[in-house]
KOLSEKOL-846604 format. One record per residue: x, y, z of N, C-alpha, C in turn; residue in one letter; chain. Coordinates in steps of 0.02 Angstrom, whole numbers. Layout:
N
<<X Y Z> <X Y Z> <X Y Z> A A>
...
***
This chain:
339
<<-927 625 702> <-928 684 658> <-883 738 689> X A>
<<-845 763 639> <-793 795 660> <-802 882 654> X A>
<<-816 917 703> <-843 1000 681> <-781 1038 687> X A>
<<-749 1087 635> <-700 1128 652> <-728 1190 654> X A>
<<-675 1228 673> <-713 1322 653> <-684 1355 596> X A>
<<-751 1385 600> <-769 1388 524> <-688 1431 497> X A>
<<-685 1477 524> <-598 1508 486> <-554 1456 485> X A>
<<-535 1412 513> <-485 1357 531> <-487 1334 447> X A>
<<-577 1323 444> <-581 1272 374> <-574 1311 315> X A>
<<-599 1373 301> <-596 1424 261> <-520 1428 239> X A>
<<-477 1445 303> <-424 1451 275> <-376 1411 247> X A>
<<-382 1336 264> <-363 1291 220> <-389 1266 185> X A>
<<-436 1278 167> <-469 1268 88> <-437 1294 39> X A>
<<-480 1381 51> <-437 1423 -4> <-343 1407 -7> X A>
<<-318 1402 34> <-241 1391 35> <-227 1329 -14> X A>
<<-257 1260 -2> <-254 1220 -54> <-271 1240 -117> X A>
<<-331 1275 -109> <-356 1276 -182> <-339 1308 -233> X A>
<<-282 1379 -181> <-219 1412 -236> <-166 1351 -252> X A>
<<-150 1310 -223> <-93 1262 -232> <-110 1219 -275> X A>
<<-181 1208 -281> <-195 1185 -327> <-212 1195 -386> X A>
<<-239 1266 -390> <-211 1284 -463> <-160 1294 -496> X A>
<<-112 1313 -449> <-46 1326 -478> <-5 1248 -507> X A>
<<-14 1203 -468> <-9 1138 -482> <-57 1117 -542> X A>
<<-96 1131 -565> <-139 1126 -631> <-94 1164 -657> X A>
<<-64 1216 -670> <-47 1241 -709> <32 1220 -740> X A>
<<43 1195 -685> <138 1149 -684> <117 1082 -730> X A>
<<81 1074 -688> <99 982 -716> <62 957 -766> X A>
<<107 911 -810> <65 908 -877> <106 871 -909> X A>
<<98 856 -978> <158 835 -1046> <211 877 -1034> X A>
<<194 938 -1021> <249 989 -1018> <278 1018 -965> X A>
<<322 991 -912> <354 1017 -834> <357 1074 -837> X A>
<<321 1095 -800> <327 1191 -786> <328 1194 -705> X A>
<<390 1233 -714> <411 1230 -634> <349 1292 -597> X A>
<<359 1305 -530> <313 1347 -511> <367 1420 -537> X A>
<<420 1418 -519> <430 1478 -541> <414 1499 -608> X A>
<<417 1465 -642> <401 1474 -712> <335 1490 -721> X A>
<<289 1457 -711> <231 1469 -690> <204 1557 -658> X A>
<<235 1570 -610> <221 1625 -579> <255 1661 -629> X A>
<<321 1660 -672> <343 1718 -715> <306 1725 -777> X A>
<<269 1674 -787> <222 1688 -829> <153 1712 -834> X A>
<<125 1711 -777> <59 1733 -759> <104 1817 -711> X A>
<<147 1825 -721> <172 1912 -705> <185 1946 -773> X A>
<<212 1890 -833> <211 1907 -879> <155 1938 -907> X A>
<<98 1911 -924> <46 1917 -931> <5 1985 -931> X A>
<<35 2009 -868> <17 2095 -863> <67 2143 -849> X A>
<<126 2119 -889> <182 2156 -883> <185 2177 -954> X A>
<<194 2254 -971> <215 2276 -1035> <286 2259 -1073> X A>
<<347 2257 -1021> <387 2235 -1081> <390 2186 -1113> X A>
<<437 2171 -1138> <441 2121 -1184> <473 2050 -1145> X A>
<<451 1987 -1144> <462 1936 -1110> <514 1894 -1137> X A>
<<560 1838 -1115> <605 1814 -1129> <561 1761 -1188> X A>
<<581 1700 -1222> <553 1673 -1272> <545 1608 -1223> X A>
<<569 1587 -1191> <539 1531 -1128> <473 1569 -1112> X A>
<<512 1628 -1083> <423 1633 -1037> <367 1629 -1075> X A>
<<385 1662 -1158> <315 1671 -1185> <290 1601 -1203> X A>
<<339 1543 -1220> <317 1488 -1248> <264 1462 -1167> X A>
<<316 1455 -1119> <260 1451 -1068> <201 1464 -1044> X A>
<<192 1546 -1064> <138 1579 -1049> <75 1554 -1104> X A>
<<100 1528 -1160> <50 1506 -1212> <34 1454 -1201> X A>
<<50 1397 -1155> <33 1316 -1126> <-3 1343 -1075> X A>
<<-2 1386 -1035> <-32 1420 -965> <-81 1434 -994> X A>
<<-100 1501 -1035> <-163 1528 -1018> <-181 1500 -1082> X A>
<<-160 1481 -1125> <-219 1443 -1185> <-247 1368 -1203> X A>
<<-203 1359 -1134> <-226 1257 -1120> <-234 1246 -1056> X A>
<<-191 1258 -1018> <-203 1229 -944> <-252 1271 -912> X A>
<<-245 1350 -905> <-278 1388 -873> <-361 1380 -894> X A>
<<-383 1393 -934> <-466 1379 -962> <-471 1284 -959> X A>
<<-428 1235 -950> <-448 1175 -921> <-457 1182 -860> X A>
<<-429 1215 -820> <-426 1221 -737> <-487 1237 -706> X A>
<<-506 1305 -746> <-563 1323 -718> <-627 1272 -753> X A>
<<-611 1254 -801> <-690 1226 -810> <-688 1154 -763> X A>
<<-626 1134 -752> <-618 1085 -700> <-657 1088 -644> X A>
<<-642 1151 -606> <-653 1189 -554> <-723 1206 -561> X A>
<<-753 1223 -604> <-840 1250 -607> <-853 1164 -599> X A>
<<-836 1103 -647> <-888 1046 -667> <-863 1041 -584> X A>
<<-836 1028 -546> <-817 993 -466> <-879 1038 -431> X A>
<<-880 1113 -442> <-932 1140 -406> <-997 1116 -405> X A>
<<-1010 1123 -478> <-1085 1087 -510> <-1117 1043 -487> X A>
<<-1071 986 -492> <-1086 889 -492> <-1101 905 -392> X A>
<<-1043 937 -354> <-1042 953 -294> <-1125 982 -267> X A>
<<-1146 1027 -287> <-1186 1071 -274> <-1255 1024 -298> X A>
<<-1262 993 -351> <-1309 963 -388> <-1309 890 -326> X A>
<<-1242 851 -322> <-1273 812 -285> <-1297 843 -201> X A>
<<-1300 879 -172> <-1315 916 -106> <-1386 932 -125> X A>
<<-1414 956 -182> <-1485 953 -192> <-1516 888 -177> X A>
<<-1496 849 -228> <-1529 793 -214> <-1531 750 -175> X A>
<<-1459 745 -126> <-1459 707 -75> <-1520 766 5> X A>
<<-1530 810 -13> <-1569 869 38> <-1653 839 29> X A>
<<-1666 862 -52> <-1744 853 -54> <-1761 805 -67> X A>
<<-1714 719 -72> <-1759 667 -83> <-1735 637 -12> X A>
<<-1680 647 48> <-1670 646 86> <-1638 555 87> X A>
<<-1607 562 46> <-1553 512 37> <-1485 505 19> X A>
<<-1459 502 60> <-1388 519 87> <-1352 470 16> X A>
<<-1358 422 -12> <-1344 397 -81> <-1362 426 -144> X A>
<<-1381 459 -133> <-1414 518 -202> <-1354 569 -241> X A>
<<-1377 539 -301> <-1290 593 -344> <-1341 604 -413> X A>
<<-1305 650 -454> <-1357 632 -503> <-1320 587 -555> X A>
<<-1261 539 -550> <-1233 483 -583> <-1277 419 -574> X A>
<<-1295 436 -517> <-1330 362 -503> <-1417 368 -512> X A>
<<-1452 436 -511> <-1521 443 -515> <-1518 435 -603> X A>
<<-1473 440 -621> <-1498 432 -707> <-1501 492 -743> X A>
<<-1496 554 -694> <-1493 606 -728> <-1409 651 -791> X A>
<<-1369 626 -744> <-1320 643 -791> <-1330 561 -865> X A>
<<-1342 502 -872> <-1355 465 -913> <-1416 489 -951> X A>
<<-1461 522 -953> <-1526 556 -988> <-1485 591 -1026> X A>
<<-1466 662 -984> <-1399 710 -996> <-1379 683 -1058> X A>
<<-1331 624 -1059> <-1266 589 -1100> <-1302 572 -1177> X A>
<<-1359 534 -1159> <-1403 530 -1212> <-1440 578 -1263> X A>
<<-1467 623 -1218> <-1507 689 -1284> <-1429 734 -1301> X A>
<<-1372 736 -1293> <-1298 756 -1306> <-1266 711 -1373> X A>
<<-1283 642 -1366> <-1255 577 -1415> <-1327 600 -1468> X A>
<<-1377 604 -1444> <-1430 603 -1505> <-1427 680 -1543> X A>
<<-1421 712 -1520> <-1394 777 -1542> <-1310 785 -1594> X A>
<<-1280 743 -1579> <-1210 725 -1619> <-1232 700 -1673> X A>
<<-1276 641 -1663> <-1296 608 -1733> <-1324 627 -1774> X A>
<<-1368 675 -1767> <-1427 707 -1804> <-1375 755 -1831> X A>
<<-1345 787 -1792> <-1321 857 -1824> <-1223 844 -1837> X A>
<<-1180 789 -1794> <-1149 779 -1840> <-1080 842 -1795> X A>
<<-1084 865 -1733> <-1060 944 -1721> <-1064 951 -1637> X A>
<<-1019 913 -1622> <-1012 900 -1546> <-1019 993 -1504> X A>
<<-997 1040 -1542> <-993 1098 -1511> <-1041 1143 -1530> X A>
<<-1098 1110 -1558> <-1158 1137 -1573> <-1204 1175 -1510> X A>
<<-1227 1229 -1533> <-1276 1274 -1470> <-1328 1249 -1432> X A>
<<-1341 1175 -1512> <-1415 1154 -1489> <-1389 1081 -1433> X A>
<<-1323 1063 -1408> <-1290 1022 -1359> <-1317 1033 -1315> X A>
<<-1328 1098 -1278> <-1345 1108 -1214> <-1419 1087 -1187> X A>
<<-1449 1118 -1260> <-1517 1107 -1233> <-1550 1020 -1252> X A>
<<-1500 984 -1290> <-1507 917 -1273> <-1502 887 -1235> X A>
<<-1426 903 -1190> <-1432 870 -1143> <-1500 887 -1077> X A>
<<-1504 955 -1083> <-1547 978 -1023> <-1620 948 -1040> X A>
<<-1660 948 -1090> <-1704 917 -1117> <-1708 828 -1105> X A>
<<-1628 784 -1109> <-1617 718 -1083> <-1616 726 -1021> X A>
<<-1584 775 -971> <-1601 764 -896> <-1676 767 -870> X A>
<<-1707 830 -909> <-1774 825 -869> <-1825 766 -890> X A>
<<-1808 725 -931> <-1835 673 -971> <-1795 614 -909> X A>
<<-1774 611 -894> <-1729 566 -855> <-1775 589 -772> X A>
<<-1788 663 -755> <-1787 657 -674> <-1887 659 -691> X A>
<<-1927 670 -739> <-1958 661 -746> <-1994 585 -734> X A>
<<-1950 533 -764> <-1973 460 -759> <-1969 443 -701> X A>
<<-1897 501 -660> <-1867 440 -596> <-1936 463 -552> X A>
<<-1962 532 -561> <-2022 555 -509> <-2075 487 -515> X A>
<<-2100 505 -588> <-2151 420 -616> <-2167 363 -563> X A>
<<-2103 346 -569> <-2075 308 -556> <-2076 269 -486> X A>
<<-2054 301 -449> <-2036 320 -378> <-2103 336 -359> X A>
<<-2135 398 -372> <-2189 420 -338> <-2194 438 -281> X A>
<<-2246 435 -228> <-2227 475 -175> <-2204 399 -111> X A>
<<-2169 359 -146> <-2145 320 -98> <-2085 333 -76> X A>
<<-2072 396 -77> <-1990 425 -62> <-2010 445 6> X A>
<<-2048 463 10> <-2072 479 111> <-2057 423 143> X A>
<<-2075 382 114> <-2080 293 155> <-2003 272 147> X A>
<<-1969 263 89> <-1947 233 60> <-1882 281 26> X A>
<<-1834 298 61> <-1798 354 -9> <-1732 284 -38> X A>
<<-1741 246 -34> <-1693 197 -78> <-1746 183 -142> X A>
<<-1800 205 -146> <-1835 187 -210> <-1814 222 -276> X A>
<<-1824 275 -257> <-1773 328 -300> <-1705 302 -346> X A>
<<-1671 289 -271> <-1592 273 -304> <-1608 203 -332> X A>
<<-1639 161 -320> <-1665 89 -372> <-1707 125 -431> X A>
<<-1734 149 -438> <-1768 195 -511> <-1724 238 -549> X A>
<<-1661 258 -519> <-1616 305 -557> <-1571 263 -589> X A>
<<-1550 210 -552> <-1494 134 -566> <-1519 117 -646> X A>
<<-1595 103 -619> <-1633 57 -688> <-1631 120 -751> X A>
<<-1632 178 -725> <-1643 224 -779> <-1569 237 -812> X A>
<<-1508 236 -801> <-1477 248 -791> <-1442 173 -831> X A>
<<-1443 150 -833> <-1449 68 -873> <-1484 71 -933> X A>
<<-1536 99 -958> <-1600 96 -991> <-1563 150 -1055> X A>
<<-1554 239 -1008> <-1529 268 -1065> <-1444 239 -1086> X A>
<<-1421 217 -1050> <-1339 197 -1074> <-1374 144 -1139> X A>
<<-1408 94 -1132> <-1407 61 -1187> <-1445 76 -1241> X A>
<<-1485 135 -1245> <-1492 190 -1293> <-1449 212 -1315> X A>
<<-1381 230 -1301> <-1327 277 -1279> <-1295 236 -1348> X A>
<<-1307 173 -1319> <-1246 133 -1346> <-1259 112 -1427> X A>
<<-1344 94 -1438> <-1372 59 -1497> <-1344 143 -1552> X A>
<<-1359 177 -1514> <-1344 240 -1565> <-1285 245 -1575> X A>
<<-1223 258 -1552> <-1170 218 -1556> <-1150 171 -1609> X A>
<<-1196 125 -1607> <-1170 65 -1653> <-1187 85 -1707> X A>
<<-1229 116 -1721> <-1263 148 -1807> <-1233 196 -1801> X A>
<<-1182 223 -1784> <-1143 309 -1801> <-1076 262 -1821> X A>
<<-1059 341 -1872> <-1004 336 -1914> <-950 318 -1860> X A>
<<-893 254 -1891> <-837 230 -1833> <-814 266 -1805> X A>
<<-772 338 -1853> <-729 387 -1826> <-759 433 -1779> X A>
<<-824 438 -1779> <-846 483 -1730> <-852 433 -1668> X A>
<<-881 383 -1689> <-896 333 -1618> <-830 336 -1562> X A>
<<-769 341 -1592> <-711 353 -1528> <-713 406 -1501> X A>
<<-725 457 -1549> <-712 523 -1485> <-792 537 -1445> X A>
<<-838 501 -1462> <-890 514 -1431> <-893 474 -1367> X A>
<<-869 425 -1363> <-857 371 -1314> <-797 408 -1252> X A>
<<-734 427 -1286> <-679 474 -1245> <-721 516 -1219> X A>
<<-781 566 -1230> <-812 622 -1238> <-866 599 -1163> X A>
<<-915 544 -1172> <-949 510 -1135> <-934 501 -1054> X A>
<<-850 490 -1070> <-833 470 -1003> <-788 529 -969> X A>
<<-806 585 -993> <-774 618 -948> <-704 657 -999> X A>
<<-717 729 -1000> <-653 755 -1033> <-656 825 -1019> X A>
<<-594 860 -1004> <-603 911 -992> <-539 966 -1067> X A>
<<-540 920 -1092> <-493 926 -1188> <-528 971 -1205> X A>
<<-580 1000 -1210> <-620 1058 -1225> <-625 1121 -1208> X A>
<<-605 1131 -1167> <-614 1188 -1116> <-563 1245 -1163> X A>
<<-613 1305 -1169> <-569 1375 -1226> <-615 1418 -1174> X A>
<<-569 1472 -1169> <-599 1532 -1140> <-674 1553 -1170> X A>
<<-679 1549 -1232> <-737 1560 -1264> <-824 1529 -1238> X A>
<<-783 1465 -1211> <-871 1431 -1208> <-873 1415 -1125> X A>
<<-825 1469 -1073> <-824 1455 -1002> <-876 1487 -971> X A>
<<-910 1559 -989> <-943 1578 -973> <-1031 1555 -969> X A>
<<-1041 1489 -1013> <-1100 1481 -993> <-1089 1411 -933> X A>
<<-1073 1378 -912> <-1044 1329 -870> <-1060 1396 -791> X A>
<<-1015 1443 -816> <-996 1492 -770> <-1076 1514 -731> X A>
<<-1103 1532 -801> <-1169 1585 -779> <-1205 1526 -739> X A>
<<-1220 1479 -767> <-1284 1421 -736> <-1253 1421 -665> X A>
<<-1199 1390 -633> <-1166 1363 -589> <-1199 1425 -543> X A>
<<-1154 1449 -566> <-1147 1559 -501> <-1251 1549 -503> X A>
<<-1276 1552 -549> <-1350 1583 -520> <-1371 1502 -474> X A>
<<-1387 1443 -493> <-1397 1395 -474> <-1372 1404 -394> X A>
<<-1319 1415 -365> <-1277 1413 -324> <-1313 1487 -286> X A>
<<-1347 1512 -313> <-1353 1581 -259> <-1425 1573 -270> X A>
<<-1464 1535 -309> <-1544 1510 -299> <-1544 1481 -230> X A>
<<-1498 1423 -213> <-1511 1391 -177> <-1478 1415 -98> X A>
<<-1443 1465 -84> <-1398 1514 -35> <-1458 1554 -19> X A>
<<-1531 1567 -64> <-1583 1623 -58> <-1631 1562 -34> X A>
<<-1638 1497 -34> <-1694 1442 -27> <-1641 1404 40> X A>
<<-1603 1417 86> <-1564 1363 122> <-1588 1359 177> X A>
<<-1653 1408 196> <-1684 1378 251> <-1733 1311 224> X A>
<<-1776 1329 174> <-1842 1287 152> <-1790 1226 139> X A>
<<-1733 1214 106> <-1669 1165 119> <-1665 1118 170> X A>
<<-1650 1163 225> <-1648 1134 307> <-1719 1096 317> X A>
<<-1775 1135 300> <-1832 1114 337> <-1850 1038 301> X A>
<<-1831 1032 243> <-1861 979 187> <-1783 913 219> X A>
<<-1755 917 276> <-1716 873 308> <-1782 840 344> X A>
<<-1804 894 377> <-1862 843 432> <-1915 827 426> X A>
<<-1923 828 337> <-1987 768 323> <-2031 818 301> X A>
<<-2053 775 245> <-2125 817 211> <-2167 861 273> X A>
<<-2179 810 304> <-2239 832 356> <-2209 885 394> X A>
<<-2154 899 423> <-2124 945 451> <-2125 1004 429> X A>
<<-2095 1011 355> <-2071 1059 293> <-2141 1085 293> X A>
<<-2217 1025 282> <-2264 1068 255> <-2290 1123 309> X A>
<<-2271 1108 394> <-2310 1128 424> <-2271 1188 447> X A>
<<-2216 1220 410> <-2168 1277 426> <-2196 1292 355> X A>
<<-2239 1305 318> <-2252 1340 283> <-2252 1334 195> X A>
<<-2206 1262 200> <-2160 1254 119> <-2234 1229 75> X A>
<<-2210 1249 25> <-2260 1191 -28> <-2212 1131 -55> X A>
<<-2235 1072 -15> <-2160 1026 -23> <-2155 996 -79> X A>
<<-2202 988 -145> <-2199 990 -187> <-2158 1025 -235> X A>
<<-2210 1078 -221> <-2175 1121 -288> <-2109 1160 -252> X A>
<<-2069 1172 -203> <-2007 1157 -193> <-1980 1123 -212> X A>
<<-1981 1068 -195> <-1965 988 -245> <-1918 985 -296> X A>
<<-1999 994 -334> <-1979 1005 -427> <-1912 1076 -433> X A>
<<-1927 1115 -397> <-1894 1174 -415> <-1820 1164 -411> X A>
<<-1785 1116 -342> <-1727 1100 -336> <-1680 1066 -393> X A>
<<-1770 1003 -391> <-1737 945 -448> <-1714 996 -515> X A>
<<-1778 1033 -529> <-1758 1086 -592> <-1683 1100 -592> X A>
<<-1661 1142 -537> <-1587 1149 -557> <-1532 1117 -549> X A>
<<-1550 1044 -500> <-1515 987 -494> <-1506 994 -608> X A>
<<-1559 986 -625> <-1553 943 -691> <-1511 975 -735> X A>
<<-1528 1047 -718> <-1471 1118 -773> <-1404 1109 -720> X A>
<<-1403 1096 -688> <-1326 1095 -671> <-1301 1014 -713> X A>
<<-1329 988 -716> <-1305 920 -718> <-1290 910 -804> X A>
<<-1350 959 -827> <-1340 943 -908> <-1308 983 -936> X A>
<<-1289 1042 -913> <-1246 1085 -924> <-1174 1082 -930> X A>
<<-1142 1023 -872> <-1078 1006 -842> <-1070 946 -902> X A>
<<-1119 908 -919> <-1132 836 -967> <-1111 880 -1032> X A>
<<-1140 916 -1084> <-1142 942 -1131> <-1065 985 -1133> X A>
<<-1049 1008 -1089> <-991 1024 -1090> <-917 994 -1082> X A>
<<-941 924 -1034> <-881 885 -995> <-891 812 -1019> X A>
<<-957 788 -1023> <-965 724 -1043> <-989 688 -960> X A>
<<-984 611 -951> <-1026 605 -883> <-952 608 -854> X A>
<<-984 605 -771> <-922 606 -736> <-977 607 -671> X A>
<<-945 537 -634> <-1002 512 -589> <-961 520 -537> X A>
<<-1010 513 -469> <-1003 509 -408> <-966 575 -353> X A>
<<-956 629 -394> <-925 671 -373> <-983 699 -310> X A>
<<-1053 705 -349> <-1100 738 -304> <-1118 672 -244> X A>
<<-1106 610 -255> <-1111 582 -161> <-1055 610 -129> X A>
<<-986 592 -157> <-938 600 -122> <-936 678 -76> X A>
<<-927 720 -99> <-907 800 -73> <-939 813 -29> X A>
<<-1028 797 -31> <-1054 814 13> <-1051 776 83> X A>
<<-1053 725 90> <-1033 662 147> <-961 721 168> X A>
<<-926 710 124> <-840 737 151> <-858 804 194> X A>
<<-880 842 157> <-905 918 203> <-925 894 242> X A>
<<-986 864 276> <-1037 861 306> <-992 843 371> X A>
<<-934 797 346> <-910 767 408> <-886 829 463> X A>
<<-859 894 427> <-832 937 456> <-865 1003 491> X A>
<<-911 1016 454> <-965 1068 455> <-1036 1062 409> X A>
<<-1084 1104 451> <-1159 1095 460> <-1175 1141 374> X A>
<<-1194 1107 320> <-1221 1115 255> <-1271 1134 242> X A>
<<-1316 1157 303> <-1366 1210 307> <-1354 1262 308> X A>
<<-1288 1274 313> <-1304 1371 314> <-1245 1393 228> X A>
<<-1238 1448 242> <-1208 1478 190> <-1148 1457 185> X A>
<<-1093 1445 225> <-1060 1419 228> <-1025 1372 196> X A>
<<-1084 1306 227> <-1081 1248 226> <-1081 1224 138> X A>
<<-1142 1295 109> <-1161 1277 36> <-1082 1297 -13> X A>
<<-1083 1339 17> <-1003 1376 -4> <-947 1338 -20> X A>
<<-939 1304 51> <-867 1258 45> <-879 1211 16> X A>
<<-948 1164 18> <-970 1096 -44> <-962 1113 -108> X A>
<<-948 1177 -135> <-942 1190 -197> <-844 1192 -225> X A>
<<-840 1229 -163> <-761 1247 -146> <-719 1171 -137> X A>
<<-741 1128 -119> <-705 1086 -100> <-729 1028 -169> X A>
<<-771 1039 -207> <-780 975 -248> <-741 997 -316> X A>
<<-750 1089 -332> <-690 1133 -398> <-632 1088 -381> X A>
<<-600 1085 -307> <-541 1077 -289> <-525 1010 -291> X A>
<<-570 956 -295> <-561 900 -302> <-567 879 -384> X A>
<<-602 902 -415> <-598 880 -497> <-535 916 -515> X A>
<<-510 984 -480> <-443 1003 -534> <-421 937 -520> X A>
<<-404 910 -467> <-335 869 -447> <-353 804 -502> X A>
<<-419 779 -509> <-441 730 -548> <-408 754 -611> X A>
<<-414 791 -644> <-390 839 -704> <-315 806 -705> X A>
<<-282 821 -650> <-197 817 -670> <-199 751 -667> X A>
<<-228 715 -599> <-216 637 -619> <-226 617 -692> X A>
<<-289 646 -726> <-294 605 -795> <-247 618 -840> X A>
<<-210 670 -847> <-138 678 -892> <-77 669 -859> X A>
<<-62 626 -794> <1 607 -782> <17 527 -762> X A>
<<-66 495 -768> <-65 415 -739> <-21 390 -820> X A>
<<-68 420 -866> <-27 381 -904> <22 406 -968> X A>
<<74 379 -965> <120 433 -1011> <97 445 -1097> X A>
<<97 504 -1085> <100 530 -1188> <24 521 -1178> X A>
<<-16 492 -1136> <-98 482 -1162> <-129 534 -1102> X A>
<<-220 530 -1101> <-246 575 -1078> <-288 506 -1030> X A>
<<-323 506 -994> <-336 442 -944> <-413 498 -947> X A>
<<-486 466 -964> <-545 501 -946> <-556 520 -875> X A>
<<-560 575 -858> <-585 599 -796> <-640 552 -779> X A>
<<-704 529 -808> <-744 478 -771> <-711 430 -750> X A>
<<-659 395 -785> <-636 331 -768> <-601 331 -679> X A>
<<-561 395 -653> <-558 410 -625> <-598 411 -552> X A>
<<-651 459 -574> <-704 483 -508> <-734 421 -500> X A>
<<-766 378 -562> <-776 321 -536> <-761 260 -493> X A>
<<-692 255 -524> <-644 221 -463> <-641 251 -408> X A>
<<-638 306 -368> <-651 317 -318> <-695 309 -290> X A>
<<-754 330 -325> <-835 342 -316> <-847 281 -298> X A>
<<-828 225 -343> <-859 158 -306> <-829 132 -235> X A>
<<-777 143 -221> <-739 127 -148> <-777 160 -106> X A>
<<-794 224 -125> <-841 247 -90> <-912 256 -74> X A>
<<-949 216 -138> <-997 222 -113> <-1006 135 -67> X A>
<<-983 99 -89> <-955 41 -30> <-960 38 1> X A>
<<-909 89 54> <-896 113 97> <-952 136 154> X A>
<<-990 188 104> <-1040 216 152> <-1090 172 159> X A>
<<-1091 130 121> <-1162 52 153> <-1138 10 170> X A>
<<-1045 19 189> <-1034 -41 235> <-1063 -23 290> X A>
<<-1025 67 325> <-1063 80 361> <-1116 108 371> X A>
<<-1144 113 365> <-1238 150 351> <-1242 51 374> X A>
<<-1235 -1 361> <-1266 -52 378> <-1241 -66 466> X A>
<<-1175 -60 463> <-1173 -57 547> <-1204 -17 581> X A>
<<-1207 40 571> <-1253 77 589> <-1316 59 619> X A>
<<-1344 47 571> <-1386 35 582> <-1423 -48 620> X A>
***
């Protein structure tokens, strides 16, 4: 395990993570150099009158790329932050909420909500999906029970099966929906960030920012729920109802990012393992940069999916997944030497 200091890492974070927006903002169907780029975001708050390049530019910038970027950047935080909950309070380092079943619950009360009403950008989306996650972390509790003390691979075998269970819900509904919707619901499913308007960033925004400073105000009871129920209870926690409270916003981050983005797995194992390698994810910090570093990894997912393949859009899940699985591989090749 590799520890740097802490400014060392700070400062190349943020340094990428301007390069990387600006690179979201270049690359695309449409080559936009950086200068161009920068004369258009000066444009922007400049009163005179702009050349007819810049303005055509400035209208691909801030009314397509720029509001994809950031909601890029919030879902990387989310999935980031959401999996660090759950890999903390069920204390299993394989824990995402792709694989507990919670973003697939998510995917489901989102698809059953389309069908009924017919209106993918409907108000009542959100609270489907969030209503399918807690229906999802509800069973995996069931389920599991308190053999997660003994046992925290029970969990991730109860989230797998759940997670299987609603997809082929997912899917029968699917087969009885009108054809033309069945494609973009399927594109939609696996990941898209084609949606993203300044208009609907702010609730993505609000959940994330409070979720993210719930748990910056709870990061000791965090730390303590590392060294075991019995530990946690005898520093004071109610390790229960802590618990539930995490999973609670594990599930609004997760159905929130779903209803807005569609699924998009493995981001929350990956980021956190990656931080962890560098610096200690108990303190403020640590919660900080897992958020900082997973925004910064979905933009880049973002550009991969509009430049792998030409004239088309490539789903952001299809993506994280392919990585996600090398990696989660990876970590039970070793987690088995290890051990």
């Amino acid at each position: 395990m590799l520890k740097m200091n802490q400014s060392l890492v700070l400062f190349i974070t943020v340094t990428f993570g301007v390069i990387s927006f600006i690179a979201a903002l270049s690359i695309g169907a449409a080559d936009i150099s950086f200068n161009n780029v920068f004369s258009s975001l000066l444009a922007s708050f400049a009163a005179d009158s702009s050349p007819r390049d810049v303005i055509f530019f400035e209208r691909i910038i801030w009314e397509l790329r720029m509001p994809r970027a950031i909601l890029a950047f919030l879902a990387g935080c989310g999935l980031a932050v959401s999996g660090l909950i759950l890999q903390t309070v069920t204390r299993n380092p394989l824990a995402d909420p792709y694989l507990f079943g919670i973003s697939s619950g998510a995917s489901l009360g989102v698809v059953i909500s389309i069908v009924l009403l017919g209106n993918t950008m409907s108000l009542v989306t959100p609270v489907a999906a969030f209503a399918g996650s807690l229906v999802a972390m509800l069973l995996l509790l069931m389920i599991a029970g308190r053999r997660q003390s003994q046992q925290v691979e029970s969990m991730l075998l109860a989230g797998v099966a759940l997670s299987f269970l609603f997809s082929s819900f997912t899917s029968l509904l699917l087969y009885h929906t009108d054809p033309q919707a069945v494609t973009a619901v399927l594109f939609w499913t696996m990941g898209s960030f084609s949606r993203a308007q300044w208009g609907n960033l702010w609730f993505p925004a609000v959940v994330i920012i409070s979720c993210v400073v719930v748990m910056l105000a709870y990061r000791r009871q965090l730390n303590a729920m590392l060294l075991g129920d019995e530990s946690a209870t005898t520093l004071g926690i109610n390790v229960n109802r802590f618990r539930l409270v995490m999973l609670f916003l594990s599930s609004l981050i997760t159905a929130t990012l779903v209803s807005m983005c569609g699924g998009i797995g493995f981001v929350g194992l990956m980021i956190p393992h990656i931080v962890r390698f560098f610096v200690s994810q108990g303190t403020i910090f640590g919660i900080m940069l897992t958020a900082l570093v997973g925004g910064i990894f979905m933009v880049w997912v973002d550009v991969l999916s509009r430049i792998v393949l030409e004239n088309q859009e490539l789903p952001v899940g299809v993506i994280t997944s392919a990585i996600g699985s090398i990696f989660f591989l990876s970590l039970l090749y070793f987690r088995k030497n290890k051990a």
